[in-house]
C-alpha positions as CSV (number, residue, x, y, z in Angstrom):
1,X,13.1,-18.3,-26.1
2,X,12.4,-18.7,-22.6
3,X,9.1,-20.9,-22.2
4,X,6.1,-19.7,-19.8
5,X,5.3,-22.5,-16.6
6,X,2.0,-23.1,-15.6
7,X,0.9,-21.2,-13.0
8,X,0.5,-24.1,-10.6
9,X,4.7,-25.0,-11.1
10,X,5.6,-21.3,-10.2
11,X,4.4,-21.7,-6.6
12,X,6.6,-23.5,-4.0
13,X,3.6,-23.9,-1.4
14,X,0.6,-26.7,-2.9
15,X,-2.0,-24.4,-0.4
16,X,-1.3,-21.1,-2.6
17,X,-4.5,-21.1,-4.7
18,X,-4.6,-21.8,-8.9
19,X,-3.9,-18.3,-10.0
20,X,-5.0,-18.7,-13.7
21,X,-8.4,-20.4,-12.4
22,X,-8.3,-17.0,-10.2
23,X,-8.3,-14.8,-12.5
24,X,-10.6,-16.2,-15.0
25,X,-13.3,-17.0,-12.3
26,X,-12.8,-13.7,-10.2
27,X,-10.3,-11.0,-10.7
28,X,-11.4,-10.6,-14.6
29,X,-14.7,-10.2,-14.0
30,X,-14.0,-7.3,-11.3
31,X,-11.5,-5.6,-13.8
32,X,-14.1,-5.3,-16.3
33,X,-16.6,-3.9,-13.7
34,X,-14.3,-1.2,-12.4
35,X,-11.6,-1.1,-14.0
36,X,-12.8,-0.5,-17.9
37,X,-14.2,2.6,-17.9
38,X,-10.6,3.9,-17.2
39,X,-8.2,1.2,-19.1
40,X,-9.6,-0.3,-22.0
41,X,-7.9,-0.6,-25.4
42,X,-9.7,2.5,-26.7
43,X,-9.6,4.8,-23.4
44,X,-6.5,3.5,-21.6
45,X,-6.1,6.4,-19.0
46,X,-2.1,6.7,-17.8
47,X,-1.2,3.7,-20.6
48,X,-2.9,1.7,-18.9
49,X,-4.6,-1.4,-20.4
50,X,-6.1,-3.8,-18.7
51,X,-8.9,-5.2,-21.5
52,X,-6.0,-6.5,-23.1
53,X,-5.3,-9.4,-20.8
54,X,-8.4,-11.3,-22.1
55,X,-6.4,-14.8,-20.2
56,X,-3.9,-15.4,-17.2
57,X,-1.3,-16.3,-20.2
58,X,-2.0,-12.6,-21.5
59,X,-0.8,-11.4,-17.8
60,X,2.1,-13.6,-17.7
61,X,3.3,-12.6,-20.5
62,X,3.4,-9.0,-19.7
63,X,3.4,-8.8,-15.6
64,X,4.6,-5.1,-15.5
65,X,1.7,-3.4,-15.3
66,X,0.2,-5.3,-12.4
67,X,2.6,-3.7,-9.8
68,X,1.1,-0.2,-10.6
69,X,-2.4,-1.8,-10.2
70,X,-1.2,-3.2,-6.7
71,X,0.0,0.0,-5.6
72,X,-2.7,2.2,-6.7
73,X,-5.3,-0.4,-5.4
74,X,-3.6,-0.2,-2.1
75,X,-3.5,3.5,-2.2
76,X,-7.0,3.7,-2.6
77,X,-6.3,5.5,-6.0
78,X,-8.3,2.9,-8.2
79,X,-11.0,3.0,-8.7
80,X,-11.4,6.9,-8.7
81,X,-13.7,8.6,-6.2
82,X,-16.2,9.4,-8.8
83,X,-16.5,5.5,-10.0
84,X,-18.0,2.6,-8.7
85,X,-16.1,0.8,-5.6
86,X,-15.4,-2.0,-4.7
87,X,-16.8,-4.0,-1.8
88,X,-13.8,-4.2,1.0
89,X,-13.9,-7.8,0.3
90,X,-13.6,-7.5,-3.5
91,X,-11.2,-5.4,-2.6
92,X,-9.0,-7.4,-0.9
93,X,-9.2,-10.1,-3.0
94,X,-7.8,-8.2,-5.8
95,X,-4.6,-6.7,-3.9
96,X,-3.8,-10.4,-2.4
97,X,-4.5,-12.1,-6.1
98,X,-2.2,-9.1,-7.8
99,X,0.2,-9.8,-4.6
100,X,0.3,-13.6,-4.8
101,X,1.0,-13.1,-9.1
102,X,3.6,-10.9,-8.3
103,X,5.2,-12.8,-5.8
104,X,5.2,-16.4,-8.5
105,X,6.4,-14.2,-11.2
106,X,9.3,-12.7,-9.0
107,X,10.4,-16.3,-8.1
108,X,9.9,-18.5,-11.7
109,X,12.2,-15.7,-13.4
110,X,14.6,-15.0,-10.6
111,X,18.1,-14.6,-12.2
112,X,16.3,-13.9,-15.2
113,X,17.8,-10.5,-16.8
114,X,14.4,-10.1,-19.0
115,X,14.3,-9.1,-22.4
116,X,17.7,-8.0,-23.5
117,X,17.3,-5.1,-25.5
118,X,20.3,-4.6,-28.5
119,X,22.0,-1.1,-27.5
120,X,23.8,1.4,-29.3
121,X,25.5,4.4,-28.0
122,X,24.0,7.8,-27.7
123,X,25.0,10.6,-29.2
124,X,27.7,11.9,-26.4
125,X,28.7,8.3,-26.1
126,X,29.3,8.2,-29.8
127,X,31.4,11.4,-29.9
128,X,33.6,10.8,-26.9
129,X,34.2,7.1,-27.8
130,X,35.6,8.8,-31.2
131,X,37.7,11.2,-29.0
132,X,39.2,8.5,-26.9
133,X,40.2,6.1,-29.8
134,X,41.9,9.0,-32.3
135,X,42.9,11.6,-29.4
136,X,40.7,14.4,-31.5
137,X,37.4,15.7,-30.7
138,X,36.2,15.4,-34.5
139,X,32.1,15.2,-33.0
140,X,31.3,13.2,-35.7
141,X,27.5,13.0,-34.1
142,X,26.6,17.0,-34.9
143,X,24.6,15.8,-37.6
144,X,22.5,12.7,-35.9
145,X,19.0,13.0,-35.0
146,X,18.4,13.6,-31.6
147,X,18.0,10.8,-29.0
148,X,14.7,10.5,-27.6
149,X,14.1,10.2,-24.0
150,X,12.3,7.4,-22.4
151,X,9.5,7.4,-20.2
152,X,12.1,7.6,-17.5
153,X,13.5,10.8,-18.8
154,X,17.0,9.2,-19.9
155,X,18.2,9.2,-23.1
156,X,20.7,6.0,-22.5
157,X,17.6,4.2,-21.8
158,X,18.2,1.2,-24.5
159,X,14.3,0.9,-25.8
160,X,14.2,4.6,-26.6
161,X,18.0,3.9,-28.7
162,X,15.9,3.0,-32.0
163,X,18.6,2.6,-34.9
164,X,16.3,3.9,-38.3
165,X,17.8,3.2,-41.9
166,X,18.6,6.4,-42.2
167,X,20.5,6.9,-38.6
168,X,22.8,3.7,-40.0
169,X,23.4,6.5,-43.1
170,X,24.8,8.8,-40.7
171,X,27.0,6.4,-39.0
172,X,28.4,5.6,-42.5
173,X,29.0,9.5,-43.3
174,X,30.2,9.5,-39.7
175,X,32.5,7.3,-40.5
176,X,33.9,8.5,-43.6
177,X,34.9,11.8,-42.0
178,X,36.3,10.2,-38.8
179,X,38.6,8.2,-41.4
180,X,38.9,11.7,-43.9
181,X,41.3,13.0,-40.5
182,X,43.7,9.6,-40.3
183,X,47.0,10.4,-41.0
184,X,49.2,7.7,-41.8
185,X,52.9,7.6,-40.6
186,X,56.1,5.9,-41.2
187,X,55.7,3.8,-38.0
188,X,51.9,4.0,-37.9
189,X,49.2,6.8,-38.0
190,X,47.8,9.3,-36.1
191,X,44.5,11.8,-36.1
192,X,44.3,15.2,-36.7
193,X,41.8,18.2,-36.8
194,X,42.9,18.7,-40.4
195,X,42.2,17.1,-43.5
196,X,44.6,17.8,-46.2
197,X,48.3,17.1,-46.4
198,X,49.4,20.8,-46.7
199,X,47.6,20.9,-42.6
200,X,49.6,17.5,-41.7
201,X,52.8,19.2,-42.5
202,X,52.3,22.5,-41.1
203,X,51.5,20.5,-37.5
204,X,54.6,18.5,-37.5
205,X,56.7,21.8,-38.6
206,X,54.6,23.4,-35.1
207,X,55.3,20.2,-33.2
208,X,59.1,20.8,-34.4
209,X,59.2,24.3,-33.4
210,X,57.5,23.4,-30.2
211,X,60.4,21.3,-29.7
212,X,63.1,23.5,-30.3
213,X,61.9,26.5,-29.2
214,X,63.6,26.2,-25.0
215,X,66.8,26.0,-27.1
216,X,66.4,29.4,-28.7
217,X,65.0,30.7,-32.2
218,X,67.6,29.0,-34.4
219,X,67.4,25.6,-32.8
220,X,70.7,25.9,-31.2
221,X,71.7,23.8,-28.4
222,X,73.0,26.0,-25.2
223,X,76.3,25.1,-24.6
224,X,77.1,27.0,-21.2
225,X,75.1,24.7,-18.7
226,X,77.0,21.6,-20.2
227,X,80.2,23.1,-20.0
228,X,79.8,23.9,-16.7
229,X,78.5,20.8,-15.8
230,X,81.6,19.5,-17.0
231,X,83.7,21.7,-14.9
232,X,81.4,20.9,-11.8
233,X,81.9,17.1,-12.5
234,X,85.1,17.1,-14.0
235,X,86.6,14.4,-11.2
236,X,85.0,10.9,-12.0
237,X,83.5,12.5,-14.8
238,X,80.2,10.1,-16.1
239,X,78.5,11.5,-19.0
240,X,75.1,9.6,-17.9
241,X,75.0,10.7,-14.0
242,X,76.4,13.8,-15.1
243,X,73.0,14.4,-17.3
244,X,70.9,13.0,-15.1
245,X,72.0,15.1,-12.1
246,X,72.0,18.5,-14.3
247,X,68.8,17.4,-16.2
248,X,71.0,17.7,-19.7
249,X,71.1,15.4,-22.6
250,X,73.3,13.0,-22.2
251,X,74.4,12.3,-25.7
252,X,75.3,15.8,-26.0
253,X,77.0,16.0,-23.2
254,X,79.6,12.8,-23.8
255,X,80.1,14.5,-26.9
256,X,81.5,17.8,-24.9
């Protein structure tokens, strides 16, 4: 678990002021006279708490939040018309203390991914994966609860992927059908749509028929295009360039 500096180590430059002693001494007290009313654990207008960091350790540990306070106190946006302002100077103060945290924060965790969150696939991820690994779109996901989106609208988003005890029951099922269409061959196994044996067999009979069917309804091979091939070629006759030249089957041919 990645351990939390002192405030004083993030900072590069020894004039840059202590921003813990900061915030306890002057940015909490102006939060909790204009900024309250708005965002305080029981009203927290837009989801937006700011009684909760009681301490600059409570901010570092969750520094998120303070770029939408930057922006909308640079916007003019917060405090809201109708409330209490603050002086220009208290003003400024604020933006260039949220400013200066932001800035330490950015450097002590640069190359630092964040908190890794464990992913699983969605839905359509889930189905396709199963279609490119057995060649068959079985949609094995038609009976998983729906993925929820995000605040950011996505449903790939990995925090709003939440995996309940009975979504891993559906994977299971899932799985048990997926494996219900395996079907196993001398030299290896295959998928199909179909899950008995009598289906099995009637594909590979279709598969056969498919085969045969350019050589005619019985199966039989067409003999005039190698005979003539054999007339055409019939000087340095090679049953191999021969095929390949006329597109015919070579073994059949050598055999004429």
């Amino acid at each position: 678990m990645r351990t939390l500096l002192p405030a004083a180590l993030l900072l590069l430059s020894p004039q840059v002021p202590d921003l813990g002693r900061d915030y306890r001494e002057r940015i909490r007290p102006l939060t909790q006279r204009y900024c309250l009313d708005c965002h305080s654990t029981k009203d927290p207008k837009g989801e937006l708490d700011l009684e909760r960091f009681a301490s600059f350790e409570d901010v570092r540990k969750d520094p998120k939040p303070w770029s939408a306070v930057l922006e909308n106190l640079e916007n003019g946006e917060m405090p809201p018309k109708k409330k209490p302002q603050p002086t220009d100077d208290e003003r400024r103060t604020l933006v260039a203390w949220t400013r200066a945290f932001l800035d330490a924060e950015a450097r002590a965790r640069a190359g630092d991914p964040g908190r890794v969150v464990v992913r699983r696939l969605t839905n359509a991820h889930y189905d396709r994966t199963i279609r490119d690994l057995t060649g068959v779109d079985l949609s094995p996901a038609r009976d998983f609860p729906a993925d929820g989106a995000a605040g950011e609208g996505f449903t790939s988003t990995g925090d709003a992927l939440v995996t309940s005890p009975a979504l891993v029951g559906k994977y299971l099922a899932a799985a048990k059908e997926v494996a219900a269409h395996l079907v196993p061959l001398p030299d290896g196994l295959r998928f199909s749509p179909s899950k008995t044996a009598r289906d099995w067999t009637d594909e590979a009979v279709a598969a056969l028929r498919r085969f045969y069917a350019p050589y005619g309804k019985d199966g039989a091979l067409p003999l005039e295009p190698y005979l003539r091939a054999t007339i055409r070629h019939r000087d340095g006759f090679d049953a191999v360039r021969v095929a390949s030249k006329e597109r015919l089957n070579p073994k059949y041919l050598r055999a004429l």
